[in-house]
C-alpha positions in Angstrom: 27.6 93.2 9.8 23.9 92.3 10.1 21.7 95.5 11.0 20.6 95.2 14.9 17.2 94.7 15.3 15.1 97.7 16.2 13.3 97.6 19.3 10.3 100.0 19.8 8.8 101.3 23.3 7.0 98.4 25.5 3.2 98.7 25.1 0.6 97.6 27.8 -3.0 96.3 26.7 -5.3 93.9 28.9 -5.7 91.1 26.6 -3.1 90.2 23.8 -5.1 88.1 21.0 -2.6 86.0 18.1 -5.3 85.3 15.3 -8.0 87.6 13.7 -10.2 84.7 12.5 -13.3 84.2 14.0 -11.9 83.1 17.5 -9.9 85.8 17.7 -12.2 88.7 16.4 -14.8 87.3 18.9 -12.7 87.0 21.9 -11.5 90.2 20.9 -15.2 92.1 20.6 -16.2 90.5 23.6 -13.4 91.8 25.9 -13.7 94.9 24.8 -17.0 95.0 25.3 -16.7 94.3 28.4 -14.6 97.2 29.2 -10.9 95.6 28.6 -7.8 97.2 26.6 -7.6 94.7 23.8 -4.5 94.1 20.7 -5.1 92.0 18.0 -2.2 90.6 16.3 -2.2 88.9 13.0 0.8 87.6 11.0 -0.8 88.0 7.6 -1.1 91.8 5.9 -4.8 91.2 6.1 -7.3 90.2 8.8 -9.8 87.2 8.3 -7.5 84.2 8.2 -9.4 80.7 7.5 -12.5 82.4 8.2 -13.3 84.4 5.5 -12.0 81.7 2.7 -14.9 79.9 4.8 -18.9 79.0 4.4 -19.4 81.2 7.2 -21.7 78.4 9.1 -21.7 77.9 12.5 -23.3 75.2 14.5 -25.1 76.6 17.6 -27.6 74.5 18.6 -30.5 76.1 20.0 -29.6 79.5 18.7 -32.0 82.3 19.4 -33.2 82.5 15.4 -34.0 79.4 15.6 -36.2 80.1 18.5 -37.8 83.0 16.9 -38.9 81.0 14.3 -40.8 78.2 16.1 -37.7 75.8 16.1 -37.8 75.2 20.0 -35.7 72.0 20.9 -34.4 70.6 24.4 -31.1 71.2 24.7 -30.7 67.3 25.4 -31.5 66.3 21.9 -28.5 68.0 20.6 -26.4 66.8 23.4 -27.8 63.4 23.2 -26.7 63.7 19.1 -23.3 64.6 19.9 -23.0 61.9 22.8 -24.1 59.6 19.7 -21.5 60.6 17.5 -18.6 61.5 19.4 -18.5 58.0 21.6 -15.4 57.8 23.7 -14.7 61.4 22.7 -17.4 63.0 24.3 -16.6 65.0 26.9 -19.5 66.5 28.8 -17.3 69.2 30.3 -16.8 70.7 27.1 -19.8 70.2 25.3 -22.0 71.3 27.9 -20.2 74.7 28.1 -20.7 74.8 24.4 -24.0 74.1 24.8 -25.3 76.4 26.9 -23.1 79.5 25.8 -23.3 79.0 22.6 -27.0 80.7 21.9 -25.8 83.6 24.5 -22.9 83.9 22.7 -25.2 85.0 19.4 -27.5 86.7 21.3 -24.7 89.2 22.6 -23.4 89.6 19.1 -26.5 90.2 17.4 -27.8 92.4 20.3 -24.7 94.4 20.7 -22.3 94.7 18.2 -22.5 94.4 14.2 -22.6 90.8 13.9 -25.7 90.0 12.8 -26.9 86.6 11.3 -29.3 84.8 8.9 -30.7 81.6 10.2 -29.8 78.2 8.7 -32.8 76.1 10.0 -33.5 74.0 6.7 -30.1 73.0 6.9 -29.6 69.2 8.6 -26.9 67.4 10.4 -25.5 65.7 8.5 -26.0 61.7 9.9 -30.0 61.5 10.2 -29.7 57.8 12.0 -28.2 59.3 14.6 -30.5 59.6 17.9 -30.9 63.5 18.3 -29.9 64.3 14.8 -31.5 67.5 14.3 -33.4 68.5 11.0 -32.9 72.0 11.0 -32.2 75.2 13.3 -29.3 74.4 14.3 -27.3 76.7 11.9 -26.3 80.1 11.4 -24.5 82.5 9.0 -23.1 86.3 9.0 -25.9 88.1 7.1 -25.0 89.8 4.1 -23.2 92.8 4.4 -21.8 96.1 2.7 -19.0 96.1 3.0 -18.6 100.2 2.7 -19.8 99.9 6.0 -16.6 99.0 7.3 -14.9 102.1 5.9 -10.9 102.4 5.5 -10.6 99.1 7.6 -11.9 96.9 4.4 -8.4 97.3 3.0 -6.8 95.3 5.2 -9.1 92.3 4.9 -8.6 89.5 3.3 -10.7 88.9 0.3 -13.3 86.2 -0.4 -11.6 82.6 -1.7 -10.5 83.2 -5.4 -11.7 79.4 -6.3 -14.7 79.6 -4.6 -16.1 82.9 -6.0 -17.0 83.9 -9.1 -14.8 86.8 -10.7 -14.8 87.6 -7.0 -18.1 87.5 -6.3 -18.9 85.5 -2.8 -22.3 83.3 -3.7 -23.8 82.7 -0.3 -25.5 79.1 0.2 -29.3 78.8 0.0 -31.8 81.5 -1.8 -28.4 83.6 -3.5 -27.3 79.8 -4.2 -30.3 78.1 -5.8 -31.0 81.3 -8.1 -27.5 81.2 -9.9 -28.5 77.3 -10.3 -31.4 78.3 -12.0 -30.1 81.2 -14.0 -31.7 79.8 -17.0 -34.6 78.1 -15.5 -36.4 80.8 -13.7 -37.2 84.3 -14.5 -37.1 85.5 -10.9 -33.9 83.5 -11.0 -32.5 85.5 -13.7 -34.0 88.6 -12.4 -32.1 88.0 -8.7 -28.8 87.3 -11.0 -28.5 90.1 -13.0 -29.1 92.3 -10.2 -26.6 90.7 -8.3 -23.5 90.4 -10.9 -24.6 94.1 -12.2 -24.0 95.1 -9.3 -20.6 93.4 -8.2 -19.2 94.5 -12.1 -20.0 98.5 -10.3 -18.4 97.6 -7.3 -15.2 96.2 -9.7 -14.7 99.1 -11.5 -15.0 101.2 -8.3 -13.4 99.5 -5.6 -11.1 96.8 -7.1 -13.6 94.3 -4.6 -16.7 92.8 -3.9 -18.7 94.7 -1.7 -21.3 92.5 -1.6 -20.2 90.5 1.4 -21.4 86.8 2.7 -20.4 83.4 3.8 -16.7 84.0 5.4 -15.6 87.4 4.9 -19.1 88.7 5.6 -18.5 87.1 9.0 -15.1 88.7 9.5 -16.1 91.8 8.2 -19.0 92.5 10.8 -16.5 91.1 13.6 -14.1 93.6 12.7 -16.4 96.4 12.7 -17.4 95.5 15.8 -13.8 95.3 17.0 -12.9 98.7 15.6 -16.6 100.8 17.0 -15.0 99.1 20.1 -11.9 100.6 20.3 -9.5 97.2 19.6 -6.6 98.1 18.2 -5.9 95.5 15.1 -2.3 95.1 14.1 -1.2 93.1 10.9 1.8 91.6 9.6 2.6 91.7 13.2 3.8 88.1 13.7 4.9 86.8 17.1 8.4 86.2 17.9 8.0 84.5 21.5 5.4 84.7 24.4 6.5 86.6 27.6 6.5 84.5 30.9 7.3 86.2 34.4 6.6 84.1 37.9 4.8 81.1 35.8 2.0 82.9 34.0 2.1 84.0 30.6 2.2 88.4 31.0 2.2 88.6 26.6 4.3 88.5 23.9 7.5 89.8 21.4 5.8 90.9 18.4 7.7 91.7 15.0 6.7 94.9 12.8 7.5 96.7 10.3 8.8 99.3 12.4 10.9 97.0 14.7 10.3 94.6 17.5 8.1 95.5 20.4 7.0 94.0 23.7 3.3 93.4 24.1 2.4 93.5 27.9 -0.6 92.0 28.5 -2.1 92.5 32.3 -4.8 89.5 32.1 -4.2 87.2 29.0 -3.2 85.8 26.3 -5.3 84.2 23.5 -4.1 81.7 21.0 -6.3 81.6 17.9 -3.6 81.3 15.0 -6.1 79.2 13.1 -4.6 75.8 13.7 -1.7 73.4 11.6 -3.4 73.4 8.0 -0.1 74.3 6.9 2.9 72.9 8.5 4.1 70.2 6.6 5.8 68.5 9.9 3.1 68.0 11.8 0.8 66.8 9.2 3.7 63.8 8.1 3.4 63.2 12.2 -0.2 63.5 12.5 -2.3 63.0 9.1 -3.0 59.7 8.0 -1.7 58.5 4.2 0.6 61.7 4.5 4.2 60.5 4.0 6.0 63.6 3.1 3.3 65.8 4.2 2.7 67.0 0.8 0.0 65.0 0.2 -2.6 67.0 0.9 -4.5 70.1 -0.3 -5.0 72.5 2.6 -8.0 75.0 2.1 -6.6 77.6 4.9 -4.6 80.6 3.8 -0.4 79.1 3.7 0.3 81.7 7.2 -2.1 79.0 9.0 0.7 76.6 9.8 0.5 76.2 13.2 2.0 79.0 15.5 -0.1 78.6 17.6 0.2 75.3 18.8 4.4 76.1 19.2 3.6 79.1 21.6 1.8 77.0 23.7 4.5 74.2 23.7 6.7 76.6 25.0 4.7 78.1 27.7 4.1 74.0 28.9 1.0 73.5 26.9 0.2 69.8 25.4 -1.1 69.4 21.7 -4.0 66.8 22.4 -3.7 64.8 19.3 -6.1 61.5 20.5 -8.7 62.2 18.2 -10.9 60.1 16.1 -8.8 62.6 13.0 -6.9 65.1 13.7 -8.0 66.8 10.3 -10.9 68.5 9.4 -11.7 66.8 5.7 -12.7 68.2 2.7 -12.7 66.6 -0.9 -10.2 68.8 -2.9 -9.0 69.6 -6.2 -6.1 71.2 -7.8 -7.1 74.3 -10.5 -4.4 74.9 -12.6 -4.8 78.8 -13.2 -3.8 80.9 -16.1 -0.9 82.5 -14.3 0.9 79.5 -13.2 -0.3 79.1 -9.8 -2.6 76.5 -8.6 -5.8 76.4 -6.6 -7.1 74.4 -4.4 -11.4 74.1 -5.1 -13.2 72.2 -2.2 -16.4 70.2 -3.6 -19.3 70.8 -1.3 -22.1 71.1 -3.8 -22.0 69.0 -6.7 -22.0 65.5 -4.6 -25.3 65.1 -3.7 -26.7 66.5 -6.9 -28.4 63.5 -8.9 -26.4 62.0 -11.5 -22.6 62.5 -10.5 -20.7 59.6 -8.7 -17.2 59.2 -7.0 -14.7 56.1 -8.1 -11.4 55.3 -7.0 -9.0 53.8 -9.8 -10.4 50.9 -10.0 -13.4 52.5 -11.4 -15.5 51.5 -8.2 -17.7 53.6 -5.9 -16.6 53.4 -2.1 -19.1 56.0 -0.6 -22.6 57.9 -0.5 -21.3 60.7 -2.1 -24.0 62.8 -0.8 -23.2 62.3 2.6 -21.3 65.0 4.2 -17.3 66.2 2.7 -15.4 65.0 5.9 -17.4 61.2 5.2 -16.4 61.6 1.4 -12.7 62.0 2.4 -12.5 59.6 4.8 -13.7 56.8 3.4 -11.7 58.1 -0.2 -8.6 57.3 2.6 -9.6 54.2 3.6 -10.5 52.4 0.2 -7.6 53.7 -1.8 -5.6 50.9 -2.5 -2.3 50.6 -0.4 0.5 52.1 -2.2 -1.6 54.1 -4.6 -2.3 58.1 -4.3 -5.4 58.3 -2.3 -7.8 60.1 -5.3 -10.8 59.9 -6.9 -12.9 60.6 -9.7 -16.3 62.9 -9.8 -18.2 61.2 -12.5 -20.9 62.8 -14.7 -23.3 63.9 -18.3 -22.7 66.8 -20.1 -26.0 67.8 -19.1 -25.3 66.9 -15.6 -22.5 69.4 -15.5 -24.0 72.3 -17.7 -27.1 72.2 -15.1 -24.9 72.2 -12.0 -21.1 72.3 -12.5 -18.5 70.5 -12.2 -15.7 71.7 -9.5 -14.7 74.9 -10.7 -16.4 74.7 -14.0 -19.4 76.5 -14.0 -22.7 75.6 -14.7 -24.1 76.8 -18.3 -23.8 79.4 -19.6 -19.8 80.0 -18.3 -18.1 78.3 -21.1 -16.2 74.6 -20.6 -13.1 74.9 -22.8 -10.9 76.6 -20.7 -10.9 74.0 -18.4 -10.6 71.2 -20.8 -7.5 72.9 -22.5 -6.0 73.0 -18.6 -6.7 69.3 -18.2 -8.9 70.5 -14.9 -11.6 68.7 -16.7 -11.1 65.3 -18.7 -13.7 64.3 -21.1 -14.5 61.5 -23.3 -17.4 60.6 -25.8 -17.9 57.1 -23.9 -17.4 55.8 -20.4 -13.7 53.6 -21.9 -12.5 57.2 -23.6 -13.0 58.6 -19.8 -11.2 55.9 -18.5 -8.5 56.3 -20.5 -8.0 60.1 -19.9 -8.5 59.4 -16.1 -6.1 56.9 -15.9 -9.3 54.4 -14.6 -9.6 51.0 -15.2 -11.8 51.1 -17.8 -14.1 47.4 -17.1 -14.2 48.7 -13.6 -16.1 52.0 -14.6 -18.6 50.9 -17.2 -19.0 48.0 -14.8 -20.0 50.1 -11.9 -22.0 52.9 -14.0 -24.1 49.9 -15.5 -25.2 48.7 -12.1 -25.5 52.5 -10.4 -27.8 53.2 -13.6 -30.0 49.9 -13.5 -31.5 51.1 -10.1 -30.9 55.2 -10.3 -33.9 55.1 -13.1 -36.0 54.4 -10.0 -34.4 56.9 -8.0 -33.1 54.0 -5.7 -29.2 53.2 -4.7 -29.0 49.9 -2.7 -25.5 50.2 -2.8 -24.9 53.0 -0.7 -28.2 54.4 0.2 -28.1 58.0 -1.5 -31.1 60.1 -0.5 -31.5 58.2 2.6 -31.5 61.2 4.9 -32.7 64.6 5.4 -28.8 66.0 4.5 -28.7 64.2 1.8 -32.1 65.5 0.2 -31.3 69.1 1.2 -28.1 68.6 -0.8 -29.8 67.2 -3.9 -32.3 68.8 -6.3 -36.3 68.6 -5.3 -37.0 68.4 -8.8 -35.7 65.6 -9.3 -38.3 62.8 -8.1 -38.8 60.5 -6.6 -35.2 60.8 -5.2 -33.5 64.4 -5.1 -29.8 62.7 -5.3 -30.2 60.2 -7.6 -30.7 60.3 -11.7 -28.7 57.7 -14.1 -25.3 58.5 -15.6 -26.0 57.4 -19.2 -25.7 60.2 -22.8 -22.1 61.1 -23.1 -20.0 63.4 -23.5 -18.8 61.9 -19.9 -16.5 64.7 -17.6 -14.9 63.9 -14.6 -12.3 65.7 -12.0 -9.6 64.8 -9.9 -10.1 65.1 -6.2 -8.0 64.8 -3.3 -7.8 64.3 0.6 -8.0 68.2 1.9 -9.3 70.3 4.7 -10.4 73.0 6.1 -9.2 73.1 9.2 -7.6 70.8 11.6 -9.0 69.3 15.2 -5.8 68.6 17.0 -5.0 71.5 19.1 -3.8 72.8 22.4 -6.2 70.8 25.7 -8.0 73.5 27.2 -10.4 73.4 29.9 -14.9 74.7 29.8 -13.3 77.9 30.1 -10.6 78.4 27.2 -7.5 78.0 29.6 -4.5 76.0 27.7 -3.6 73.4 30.1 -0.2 71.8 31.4 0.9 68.2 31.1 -0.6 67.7 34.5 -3.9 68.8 33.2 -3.5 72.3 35.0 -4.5 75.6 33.7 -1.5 77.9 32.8 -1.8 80.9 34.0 -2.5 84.2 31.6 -2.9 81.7 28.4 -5.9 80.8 26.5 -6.9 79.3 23.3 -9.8 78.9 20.6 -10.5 78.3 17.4 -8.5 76.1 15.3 -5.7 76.0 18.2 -7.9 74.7 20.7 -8.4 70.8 20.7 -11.9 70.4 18.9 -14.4 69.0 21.5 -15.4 67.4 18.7 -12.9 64.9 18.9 -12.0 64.7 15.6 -15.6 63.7 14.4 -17.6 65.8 11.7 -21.5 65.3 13.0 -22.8 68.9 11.3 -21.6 71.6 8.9 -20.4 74.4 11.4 -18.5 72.2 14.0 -15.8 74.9 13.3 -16.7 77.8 13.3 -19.4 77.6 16.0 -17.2 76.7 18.6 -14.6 79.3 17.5 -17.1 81.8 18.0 -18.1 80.4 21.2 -15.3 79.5 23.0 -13.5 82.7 21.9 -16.6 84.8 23.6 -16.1 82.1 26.9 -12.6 83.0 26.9 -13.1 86.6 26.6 -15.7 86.6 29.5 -13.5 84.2 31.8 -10.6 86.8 31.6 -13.0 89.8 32.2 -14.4 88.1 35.2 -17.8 87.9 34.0 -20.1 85.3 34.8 -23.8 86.6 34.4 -24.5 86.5 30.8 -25.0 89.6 29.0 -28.4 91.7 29.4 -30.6 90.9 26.6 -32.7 93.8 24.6 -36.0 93.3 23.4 -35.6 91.7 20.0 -38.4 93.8 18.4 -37.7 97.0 20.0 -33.5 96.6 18.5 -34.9 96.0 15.3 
């Protein structure tokens, strides 16, 4: 006979949260701060879910480091920007609660609780045509953090991205970035490198970890410290069974541990921020475009992101608002065979806009401004692909091109190459035909289309598709390289290319919610004692990608909107003098 389930003693909290991304963790610091019992439940043995295999960037316009440096904008241009880009998908409900939360929310963080940030105000949105496209300040990051800060609680979150580190080493974007780039052009360079890697190899051999944390877990990290000072009480590998209903309002949830089953009362709320459907295959053959078998595709989110969220809203009533422009968050991925026998997935955000490397389908033609942003790169890699084919490309580049700023995966000199070649990660060939042939390319195609990309890139010029055109594109090429940052020719072999694929890192449709975070019915009607954020919230981006962030930023924010909504709180938070805190 099958063992009976063990059921433990009910327990009572104030707000129940599914998710410890940064939705959750935020919704979850922000109750508490405001005086409410809060449980944090998370499916996965460790806390952090897509989050911290994340950049860490979030878009908050008009964010108060931004300010604080002399960045002070109208908070119309950015509205005006999104109006632009979002079309029939703009909905000024939303957005403006986004908008004008949004700096409060970082404010309260960075006032009150261990989140603090670094300010991304060199970093663009990404289309510069648009009217109100911002140039910088716009951005923000976790700053760096030690992680022995966090004390016995680091155990139980997750680690940095394995692909996307280096021997496990997070690399945080900008400064940390642009030195290991220049390792071997720069002393100070070298200098800031050695200290850094020294460092992490201590922190190996003592901890089994990086302790150095940024981008993602960084975020996480400080969220969870602030959860934890707060008195939250985290549970993992606590995955929900059902959510509770009595009278028409949702009253909590049937949680599974490892001691048995247990009740979760919850007097005020609910929140749903399970991260999204990255991961169930069903809804991405319903939902994803190009996606028969659902297979086809190379998720960037941890495998437990696979959409619970969106099914405990379904059965509380909810609707899964799936009218969006995509319901998929893009990201140009490829597979890394690994020495173990798994595979990785590596998403290409760097390398694109870097002069001298282009992107070809098959046919050996270009379809895209490569340096343009990584949703743009994917969707127009889904569009072009010819019917009936896999929708791939090819990143195309020099030897030199590659030993100066990688390739994928393979690092940049002086990280050896051959691993990767024996692996078949990389092809190579001593001409642009050898290529071809190890790509599977058509081989006229290529040298056709590298001949007339390299007849204007020795002027730094691409009529074609206009690389270096805009302020993202510049930021995401190299300034030594002149007159065009994102443009050199492709001409002395050895040639290398990579395989890369339609992937994401996150998805947009989600559960309709209101300016407040409350999952609506089918008749557009809040239901009672339910909530949701993060990747299980409909984006209010509508599917569109206008800035790096669009994730994250209105995780953070909508989770703190939810979190004050449910506490009954509607003056914002009292702000301490900045220079006195510090």
């Amino acid at each position: 006979m099958p063992a009976q389930a063990h059921f433990l003693p009910d327990v009572d909290c104030d707000v129940l949260i599914v998710g410890s991304g940064a939705a959750g963790l935020s919704a979850a610091v922000t109750a508490a701060w405001h005086g409410l019992k809060v449980i944090v439940v998370e499916k996965d043995p460790v806390f952090g879910g897509a989050t911290a295999w994340s950049g860490g960037w979030a878009w908050v316009p008009c964010n108060p480091l931004a300010r604080r440096a002399g960045i002070v904008e109208n908070v119309e241009l950015p509205r005006t920007y999104l109006k632009h880009e979002l079309g029939e998908r703009f909905d000024p409900a939303m957005i403006d609660a986004f908008l004008e939360a949004g700096p409060r929310m970082v404010s309260f963080f960075e006032q009150h609780t261990a989140l603090q940030f670094a300010d991304g105000n060199a970093i663009a949105d990404i289309h510069g045509d648009t009217p109100g496209a911002g140039t910088g300040g716009r951005s923000v990051i976790a700053a760096p953090y030690d992680a022995r800060k966090v004390g016995k609680l680091l155990k139980r979150l997750r680690k940095t991205m394995r692909e996307t580190s280096f021997m496990g080493m997070p690399i945080m974007a900008g400064a940390d970035l642009t030195a290991f780039l220049n390792l071997t052009r720069s002393l100070s360079a070298a200098w800031h490198v050695t200290r850094r890697f020294s460092r992490h190899l201590i922190d190996l051999a003592l901890h089994g970890r990086a302790m150095q944390q940024v981008n993602g877990v960084a975020l996480v990290a400080r969220l969870a410290k602030s959860a934890d000072d707060l008195g939250v009480l985290l549970w993992e590998s606590a995955p929900v069974t059902g959510l509770l209903r009595e009278n028409g309002q949702v009253r909590g949830a049937g949680v599974r541990t490892a001691k048995g089953s247990v009740r979760i009362h919850a007097r005020k709320a609910v929140v749903l921020a399970a991260g999204g459907f990255a991961n169930d295959i069903e809804r991405r053959k319903a939902l994803f475009p190009r996606t028969p078998t659902g297979h086809e595709h190379l998720a960037l989110p941890p495998l437990g992101v696979c959409g619970d969220g969106l099914r405990l809203g379904e059965s509380a009533g909810a609707r899964v608002n799936s009218d969006m422009a995509s319901a998929v968050a893009w990201a140009p991925v490829s597979q890394v065979p690994n020495s173990d026998g798994s595979t990785g997935h590596f998403p290409h955000i760097i390398e694109r806009g870097k002069p001298g490397i282009i992107g070809v389908l098959s046919n050996g033609r270009r379809f895209v401004n490569e340096a343009n942003g990584y949703y743009d790169y994917v969707t127009a890699m889904v569009a072009a692909a010819p019917p009936g084919e896999e929708v791939a490309s090819w990143l195309i580049c020099t030897h030199g091109f590659q030993r100066r700023y990688g390739l994928g995966i393979s690092r940049p000199f002086p990280v050896p190459l051959s691993s990767f070649i024996r692996s078949g990660y990389l092809k190579t060939g001593n001409t642009l035909e050898e290529l071809a042939a190890a790509c599977g390319i058509d081989p006229i195609g290529l040298r056709g289309t590298v001949s007339d990309y390299n007849r204007h890139a020795r002027n730094g010029e691409d009529p074609q598709f206009g690389r270096g055109s805009t302020p993202y594109n510049r930021k995401q090429g190299d300034a030594l390289q002149q007159p065009n940052p994102c443009v050199a020719p492709i001409e002395q072999g050895p040639f290398y290319a990579v395989k890369v694929q339609p992937g994401c890192f996150g998805t947009f449709a989600g559960l309709k919610v209101n300016q407040h975070a409350q999952v609506l019915d089918d008749c557009a009607q809040p239901i009672a004692g339910l909530y949701a954020a993060g990747g299980d919230m409909a984006s209010i981006m509508g599917g569109h990608y206008p800035a790096g962030g669009i994730n994250l930023g209105p995780a953070l924010t909508f989770g703190y909107i939810a979190a004050r909504h449910i506490a009954g709180v509607t003056a914002y938070e009292k702000e301490i003098d900045h220079a006195a805190h510090r």
